[in-house]
C-alpha positions as CSV (number, residue, x, y, z in Angstrom):
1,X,-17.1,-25.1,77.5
2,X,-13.5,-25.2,79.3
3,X,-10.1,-25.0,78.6
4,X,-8.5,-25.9,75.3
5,X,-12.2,-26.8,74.0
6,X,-13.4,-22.8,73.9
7,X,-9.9,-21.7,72.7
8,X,-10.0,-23.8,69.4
9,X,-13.6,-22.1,68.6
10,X,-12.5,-18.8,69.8
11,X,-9.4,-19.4,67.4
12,X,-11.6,-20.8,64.6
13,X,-15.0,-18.7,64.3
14,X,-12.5,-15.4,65.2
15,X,-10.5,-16.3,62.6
16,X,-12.9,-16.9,59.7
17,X,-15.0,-14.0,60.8
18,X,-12.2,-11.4,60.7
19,X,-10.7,-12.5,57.2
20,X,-14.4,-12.4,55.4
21,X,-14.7,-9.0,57.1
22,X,-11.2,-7.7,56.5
23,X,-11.4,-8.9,53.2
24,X,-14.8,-6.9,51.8
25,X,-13.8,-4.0,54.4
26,X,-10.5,-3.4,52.5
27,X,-12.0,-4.6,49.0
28,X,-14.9,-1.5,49.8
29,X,-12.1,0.8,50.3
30,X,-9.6,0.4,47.8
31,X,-11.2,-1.8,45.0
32,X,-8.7,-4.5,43.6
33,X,-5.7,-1.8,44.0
34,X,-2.3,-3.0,43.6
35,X,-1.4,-3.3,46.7
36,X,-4.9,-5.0,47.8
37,X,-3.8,-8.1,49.4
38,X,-1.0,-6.6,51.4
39,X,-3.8,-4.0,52.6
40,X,-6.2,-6.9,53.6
41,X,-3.4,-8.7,54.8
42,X,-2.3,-5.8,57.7
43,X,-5.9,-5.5,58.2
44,X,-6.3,-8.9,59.5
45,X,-3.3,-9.0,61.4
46,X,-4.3,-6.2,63.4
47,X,-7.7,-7.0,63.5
48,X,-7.5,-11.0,64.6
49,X,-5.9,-10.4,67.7
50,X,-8.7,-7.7,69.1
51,X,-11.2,-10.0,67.4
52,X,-9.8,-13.3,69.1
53,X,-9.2,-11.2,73.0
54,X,-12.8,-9.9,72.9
55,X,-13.8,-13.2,71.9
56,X,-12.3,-15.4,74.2
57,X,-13.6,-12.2,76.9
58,X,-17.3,-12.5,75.7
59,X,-17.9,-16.2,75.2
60,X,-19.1,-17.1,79.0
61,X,-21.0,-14.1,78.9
62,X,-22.6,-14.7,75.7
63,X,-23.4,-18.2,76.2
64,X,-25.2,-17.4,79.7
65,X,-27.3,-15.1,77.7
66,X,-28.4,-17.3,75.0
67,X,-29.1,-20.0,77.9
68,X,-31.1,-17.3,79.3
69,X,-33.2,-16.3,76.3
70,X,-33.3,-20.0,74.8
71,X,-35.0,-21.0,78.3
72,X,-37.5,-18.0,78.2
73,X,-38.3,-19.1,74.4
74,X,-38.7,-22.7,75.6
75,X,-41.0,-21.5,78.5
76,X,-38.7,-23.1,81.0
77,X,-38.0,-19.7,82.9
């Protein structure tokens, strides 16, 4: 997967990962406090951009790996 292809799932599966996580990290640690959604909110801002880096980073690794171990499950290594 090249190009714009692996940045629009990067973008995506970063995104929805990090506001389910930020979202029960921040709930865990505050309850629903008044100022909750401003909390979760400067949690996923911070948090998206390392999330979506290490992503983009990871991916070619990650999909070499899961090549690797998919062939050895298939007996075709």
């Amino acid at each position: 997967m090249e190009g714009k292809a692996r940045l629009i799932l990067v973008t995506t599966m970063t995104a929805v990962m990090v506001l389910v996580v930020t979202f029960v990290a921040t709930f865990l640690n505050l309850g629903l406090a008044s100022d909750f959604l401003s909390q979760w909110a400067m949690s996923y801002v911070v948090a998206w951009p390392i999330a979506a880096l290490t992503g983009y980073l990871v991916m070619p690794t990650a999909r070499r790996f899961t090549d690797r171990v998919m062939a050895r499950l298939n007996g075709t290594a």
